[in-house]
N, CA, C and O atoms as a DFTB+ gen file, in Angstrom:
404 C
 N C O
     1  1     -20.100      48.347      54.418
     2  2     -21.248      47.466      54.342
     3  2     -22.147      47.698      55.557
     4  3     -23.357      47.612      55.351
     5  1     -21.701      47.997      56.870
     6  2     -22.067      47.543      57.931
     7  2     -23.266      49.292      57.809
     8  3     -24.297      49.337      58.479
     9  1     -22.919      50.306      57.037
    10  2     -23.565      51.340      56.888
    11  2     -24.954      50.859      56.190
    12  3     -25.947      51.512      56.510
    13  1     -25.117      49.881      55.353
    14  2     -25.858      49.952      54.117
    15  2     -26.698      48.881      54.891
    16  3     -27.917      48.941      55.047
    17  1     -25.909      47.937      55.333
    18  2     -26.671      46.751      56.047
    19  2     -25.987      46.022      56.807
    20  3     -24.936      45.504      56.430
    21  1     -26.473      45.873      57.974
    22  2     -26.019      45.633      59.621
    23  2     -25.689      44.339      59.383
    24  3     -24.576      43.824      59.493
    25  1     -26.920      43.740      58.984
    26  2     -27.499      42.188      58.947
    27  2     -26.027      41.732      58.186
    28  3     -25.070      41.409      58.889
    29  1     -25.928      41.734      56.655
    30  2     -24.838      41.551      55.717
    31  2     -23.305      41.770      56.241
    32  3     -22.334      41.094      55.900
    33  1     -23.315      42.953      57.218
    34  2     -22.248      43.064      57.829
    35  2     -21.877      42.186      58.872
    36  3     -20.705      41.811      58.903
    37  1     -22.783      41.739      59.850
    38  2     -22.644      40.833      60.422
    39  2     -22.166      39.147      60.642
    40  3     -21.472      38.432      61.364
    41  1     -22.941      39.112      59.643
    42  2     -22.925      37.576      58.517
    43  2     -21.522      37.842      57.739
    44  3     -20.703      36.936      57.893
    45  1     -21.175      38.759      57.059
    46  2     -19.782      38.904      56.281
    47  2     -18.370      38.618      57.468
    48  3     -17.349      37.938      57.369
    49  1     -18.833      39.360      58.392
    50  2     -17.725      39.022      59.307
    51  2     -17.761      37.912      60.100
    52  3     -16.746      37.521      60.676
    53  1     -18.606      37.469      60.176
    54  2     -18.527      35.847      60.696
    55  2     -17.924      34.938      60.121
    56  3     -17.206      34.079      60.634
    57  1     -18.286      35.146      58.632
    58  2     -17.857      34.058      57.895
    59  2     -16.200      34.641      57.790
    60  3     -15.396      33.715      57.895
    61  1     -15.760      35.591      57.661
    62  2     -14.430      35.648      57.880
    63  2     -13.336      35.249      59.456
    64  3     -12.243      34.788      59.785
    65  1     -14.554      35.807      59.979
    66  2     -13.776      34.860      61.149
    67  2     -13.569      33.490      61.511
    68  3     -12.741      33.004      62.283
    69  1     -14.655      32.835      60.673
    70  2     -14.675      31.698      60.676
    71  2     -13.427      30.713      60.072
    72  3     -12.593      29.984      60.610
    73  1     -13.816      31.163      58.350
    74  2     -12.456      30.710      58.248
    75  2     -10.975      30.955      58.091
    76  3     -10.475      32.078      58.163
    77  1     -10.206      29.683      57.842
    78  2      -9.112      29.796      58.040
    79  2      -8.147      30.373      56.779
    80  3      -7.858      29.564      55.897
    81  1      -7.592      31.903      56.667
    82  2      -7.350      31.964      55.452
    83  2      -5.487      32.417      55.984
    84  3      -4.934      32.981      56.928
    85  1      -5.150      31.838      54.868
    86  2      -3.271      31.789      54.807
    87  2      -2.697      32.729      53.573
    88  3      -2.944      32.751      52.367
    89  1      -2.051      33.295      54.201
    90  2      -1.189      33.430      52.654
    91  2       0.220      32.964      52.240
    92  3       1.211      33.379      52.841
    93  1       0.315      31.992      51.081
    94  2       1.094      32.150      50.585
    95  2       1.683      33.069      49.319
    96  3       0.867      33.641      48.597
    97  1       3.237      33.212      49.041
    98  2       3.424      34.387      48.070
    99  2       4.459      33.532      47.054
   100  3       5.468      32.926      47.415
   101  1       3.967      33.641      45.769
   102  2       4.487      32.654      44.715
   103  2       5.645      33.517      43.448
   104  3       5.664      34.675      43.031
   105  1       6.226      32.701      43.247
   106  2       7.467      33.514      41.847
   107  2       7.969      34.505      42.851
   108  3       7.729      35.639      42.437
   109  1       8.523      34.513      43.913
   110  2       9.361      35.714      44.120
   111  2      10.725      34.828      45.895
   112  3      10.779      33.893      46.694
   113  1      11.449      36.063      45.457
   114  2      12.410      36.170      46.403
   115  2      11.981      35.728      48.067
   116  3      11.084      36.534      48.315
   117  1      12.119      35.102      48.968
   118  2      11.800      35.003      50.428
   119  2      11.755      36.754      50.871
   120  3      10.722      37.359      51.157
   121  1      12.664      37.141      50.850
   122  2      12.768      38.801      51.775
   123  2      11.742      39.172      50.528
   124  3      10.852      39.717      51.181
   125  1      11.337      39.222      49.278
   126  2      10.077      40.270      48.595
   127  2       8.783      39.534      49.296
   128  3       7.906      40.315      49.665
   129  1       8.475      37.703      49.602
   130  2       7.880      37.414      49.984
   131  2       7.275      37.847      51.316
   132  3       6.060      37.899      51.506
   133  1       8.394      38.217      52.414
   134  2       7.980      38.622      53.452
   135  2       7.487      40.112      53.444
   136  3       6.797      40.658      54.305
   137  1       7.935      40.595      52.411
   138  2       7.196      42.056      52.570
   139  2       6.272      41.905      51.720
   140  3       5.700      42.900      52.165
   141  1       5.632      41.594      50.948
   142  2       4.232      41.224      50.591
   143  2       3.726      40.797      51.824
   144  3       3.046      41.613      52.447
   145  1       3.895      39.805      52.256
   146  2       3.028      38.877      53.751
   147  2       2.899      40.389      54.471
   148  3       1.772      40.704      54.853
   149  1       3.683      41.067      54.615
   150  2       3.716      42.165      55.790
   151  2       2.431      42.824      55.421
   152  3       1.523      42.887      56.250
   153  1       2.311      43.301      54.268
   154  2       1.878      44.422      53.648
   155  2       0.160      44.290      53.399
   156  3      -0.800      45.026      53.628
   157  1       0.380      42.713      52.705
   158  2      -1.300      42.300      52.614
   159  2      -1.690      42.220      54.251
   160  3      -2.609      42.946      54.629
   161  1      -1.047      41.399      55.182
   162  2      -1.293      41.421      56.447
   163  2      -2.249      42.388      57.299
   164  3      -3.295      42.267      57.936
   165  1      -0.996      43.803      56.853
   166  2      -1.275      45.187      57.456
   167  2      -2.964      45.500      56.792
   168  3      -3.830      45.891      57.574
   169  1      -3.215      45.333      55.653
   170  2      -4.370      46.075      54.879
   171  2      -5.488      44.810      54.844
   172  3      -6.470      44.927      54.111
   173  1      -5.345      43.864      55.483
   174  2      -6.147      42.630      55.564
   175  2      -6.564      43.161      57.400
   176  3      -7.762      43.096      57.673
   177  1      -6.031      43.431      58.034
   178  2      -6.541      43.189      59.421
   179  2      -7.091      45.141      59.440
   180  3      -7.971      45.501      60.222
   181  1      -6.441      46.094      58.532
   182  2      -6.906      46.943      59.167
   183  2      -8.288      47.178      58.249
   184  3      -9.078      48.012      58.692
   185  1      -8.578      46.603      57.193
   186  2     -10.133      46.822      56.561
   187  2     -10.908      45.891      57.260
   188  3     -12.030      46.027      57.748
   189  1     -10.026      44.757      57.238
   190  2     -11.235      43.353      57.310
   191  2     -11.310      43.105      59.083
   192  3     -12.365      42.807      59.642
   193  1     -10.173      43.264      59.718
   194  2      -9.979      43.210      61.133
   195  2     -10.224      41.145      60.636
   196  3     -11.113      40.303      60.764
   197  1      -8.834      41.205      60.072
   198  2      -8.653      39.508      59.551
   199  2      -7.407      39.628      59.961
   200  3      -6.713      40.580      59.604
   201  1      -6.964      38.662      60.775
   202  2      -5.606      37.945      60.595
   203  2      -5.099      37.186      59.849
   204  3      -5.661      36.122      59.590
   205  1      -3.655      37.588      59.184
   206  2      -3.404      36.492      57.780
   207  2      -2.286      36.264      58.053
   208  3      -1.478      37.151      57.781
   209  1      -1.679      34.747      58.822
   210  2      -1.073      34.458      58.819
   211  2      -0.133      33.873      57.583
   212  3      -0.716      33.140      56.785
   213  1       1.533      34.188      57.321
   214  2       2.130      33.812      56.254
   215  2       2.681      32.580      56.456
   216  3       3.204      32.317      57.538
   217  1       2.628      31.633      55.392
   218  2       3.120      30.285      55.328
   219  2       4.531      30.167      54.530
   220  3       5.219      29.147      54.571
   221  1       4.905      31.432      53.738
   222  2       5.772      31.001      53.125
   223  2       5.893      31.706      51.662
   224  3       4.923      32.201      51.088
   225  1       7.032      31.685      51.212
   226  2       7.135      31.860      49.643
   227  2       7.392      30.413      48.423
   228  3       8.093      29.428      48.654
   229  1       6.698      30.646      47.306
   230  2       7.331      29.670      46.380
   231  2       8.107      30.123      45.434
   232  3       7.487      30.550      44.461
   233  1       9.296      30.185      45.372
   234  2      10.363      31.240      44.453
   235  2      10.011      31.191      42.941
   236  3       8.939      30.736      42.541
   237  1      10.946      31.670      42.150
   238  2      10.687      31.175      40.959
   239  2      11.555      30.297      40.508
   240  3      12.506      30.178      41.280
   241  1      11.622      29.546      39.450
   242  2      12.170      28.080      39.061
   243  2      11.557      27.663      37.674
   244  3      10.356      27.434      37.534
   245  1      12.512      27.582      36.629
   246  2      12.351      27.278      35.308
   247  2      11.849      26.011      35.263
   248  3      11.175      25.602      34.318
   249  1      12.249      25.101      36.608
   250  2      11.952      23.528      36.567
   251  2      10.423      23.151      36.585
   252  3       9.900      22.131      36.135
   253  1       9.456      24.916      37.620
   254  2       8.554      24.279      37.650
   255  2       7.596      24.569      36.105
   256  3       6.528      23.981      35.935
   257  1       8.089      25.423      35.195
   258  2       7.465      25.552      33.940
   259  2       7.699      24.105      33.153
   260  3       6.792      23.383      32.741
   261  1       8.997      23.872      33.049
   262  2       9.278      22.639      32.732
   263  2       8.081      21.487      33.275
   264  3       7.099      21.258      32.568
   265  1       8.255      20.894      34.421
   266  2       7.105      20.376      34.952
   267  2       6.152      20.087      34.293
   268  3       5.797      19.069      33.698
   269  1       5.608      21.414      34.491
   270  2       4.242      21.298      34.050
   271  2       3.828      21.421      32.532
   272  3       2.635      21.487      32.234
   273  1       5.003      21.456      31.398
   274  2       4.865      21.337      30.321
   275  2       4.914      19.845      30.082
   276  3       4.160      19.446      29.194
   277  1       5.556      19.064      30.620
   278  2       6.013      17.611      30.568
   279  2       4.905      16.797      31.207
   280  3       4.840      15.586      30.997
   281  1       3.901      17.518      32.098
   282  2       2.857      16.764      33.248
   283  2       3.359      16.024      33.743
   284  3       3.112      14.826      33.605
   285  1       4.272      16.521      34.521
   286  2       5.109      15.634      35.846
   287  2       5.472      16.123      36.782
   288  3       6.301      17.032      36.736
   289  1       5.050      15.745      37.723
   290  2       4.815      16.224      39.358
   291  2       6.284      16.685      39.704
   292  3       7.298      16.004      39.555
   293  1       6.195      18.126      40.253
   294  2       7.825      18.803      40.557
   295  2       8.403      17.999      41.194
   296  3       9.587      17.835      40.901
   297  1       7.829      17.192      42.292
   298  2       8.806      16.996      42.971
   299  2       9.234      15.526      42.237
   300  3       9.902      15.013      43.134
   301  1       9.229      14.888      41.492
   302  2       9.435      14.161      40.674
   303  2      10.509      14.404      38.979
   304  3      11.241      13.577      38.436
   305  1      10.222      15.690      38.596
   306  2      10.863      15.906      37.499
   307  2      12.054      16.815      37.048
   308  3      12.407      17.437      36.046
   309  1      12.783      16.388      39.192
   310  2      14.350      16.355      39.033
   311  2      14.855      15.218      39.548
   312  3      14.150      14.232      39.764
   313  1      16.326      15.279      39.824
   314  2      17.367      14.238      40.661
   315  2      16.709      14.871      41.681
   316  3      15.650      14.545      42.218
   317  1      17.341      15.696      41.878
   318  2      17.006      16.703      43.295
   319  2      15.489      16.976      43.840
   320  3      15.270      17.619      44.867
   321  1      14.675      16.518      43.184
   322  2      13.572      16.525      44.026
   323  2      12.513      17.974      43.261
   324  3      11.288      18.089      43.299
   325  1      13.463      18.839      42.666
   326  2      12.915      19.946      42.173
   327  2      13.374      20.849      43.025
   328  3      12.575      21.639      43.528
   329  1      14.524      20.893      43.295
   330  2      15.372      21.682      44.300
   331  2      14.611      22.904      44.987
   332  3      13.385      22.815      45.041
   333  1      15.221      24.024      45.511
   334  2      14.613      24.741      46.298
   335  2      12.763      24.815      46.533
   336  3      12.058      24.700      47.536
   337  1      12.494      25.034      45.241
   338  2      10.531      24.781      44.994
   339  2      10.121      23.889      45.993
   340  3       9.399      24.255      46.920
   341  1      10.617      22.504      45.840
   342  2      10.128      21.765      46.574
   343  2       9.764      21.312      47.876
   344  3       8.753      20.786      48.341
   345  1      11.078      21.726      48.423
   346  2      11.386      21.954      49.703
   347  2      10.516      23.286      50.072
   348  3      10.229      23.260      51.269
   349  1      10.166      24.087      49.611
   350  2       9.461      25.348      50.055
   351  2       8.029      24.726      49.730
   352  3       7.303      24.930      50.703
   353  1       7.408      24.094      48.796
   354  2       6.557      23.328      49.376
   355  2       5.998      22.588      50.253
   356  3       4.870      22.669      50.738
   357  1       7.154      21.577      50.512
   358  2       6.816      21.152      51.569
   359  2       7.133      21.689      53.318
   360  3       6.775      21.171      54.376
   361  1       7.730      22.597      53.114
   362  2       7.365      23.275      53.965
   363  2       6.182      23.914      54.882
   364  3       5.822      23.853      56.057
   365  1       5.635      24.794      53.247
   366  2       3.987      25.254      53.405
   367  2       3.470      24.216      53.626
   368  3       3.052      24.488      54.751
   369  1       2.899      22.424      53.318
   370  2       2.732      21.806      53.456
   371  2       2.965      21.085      55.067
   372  3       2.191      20.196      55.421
   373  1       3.715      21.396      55.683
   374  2       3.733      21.084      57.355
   375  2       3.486      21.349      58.056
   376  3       3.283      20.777      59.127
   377  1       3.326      23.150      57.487
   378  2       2.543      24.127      58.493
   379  2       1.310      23.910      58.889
   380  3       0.831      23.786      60.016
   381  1       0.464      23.851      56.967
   382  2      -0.822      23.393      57.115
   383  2      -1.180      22.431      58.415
   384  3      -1.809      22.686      59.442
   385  1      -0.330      20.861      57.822
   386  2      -0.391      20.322      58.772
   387  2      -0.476      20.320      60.380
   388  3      -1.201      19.650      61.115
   389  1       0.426      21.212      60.662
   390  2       0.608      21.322      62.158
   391  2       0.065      22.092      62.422
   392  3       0.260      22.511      63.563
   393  1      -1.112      22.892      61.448
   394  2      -2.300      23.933      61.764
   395  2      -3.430      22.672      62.593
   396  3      -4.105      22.742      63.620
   397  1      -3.226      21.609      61.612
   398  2      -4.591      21.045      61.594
   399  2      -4.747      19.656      62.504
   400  3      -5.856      19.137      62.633
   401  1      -3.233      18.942      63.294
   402  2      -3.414      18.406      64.139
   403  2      -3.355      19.401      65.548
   404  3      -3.552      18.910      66.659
C-alpha cells in the first residue's frame, strides 16, 4: 500500500496500532490452539508489524451445538456449567478483563 499511497498507508497503520486486536482459536485442541496463535502471530507482525496477543482456545463440545439448538446459554445448559467450554470461556473472559482495568 505504502508504494501506491503513503497517505492510506499511514492512516492504515495507525488504525492498526490503535486498536486492540486478540486472538482467540475456536473447535480445536489447546496444543493445535497454540500453534495456530503462534503461526497467525508470526504472519500478523511480520506483514502488518501487529502484535496479536493469544487469549486462549475454545475446544470442541457437542454441548455447545446442543445449546444453541435448545437457545440456552452454555453455561447454563449443563449440571456442570458446560464443562471444559465454559471454563475456557471464562477464562478468555478475565483476560479481557484484566486487559481493561
Amino acid at each position: 500500500v505504502k508504494t501506491i499511497d503513503e497517505g492510506a498507508s499511514r492512516e492504515f497503520t495507525e488504525t492498526l496500532n490503535t486498536c486492540r486486536y486478540r486472538l482467540v482459536t475456536n473447535m480445536a485442541k489447546v496444543s493445535e490452539g497454540e500453534n495456530v496463535s503462534k503461526a497467525m502471530s508470526g504472519v500478523a507482525y511480520q506483514f502488518l508489524r501487529l502484535k496479536l496477543p493469544y487469549l486462549g482456545t475454545i475446544g470442541f463440545d457437542r454441548e455447545v451445538e446442543r445449546s444453541i439448538k435448545r437457545m440456552k446459554p452454555l453455561m447454563l445448559s449443563t449440571s456442570n456449567g458446560g464443562s471444559g467450554i465454559s471454563k475456557s470461556i471464562l477464562d478468555i473472559a478475565e483476560k479481557v478483563m484484566d486487559e481493561l482495568r
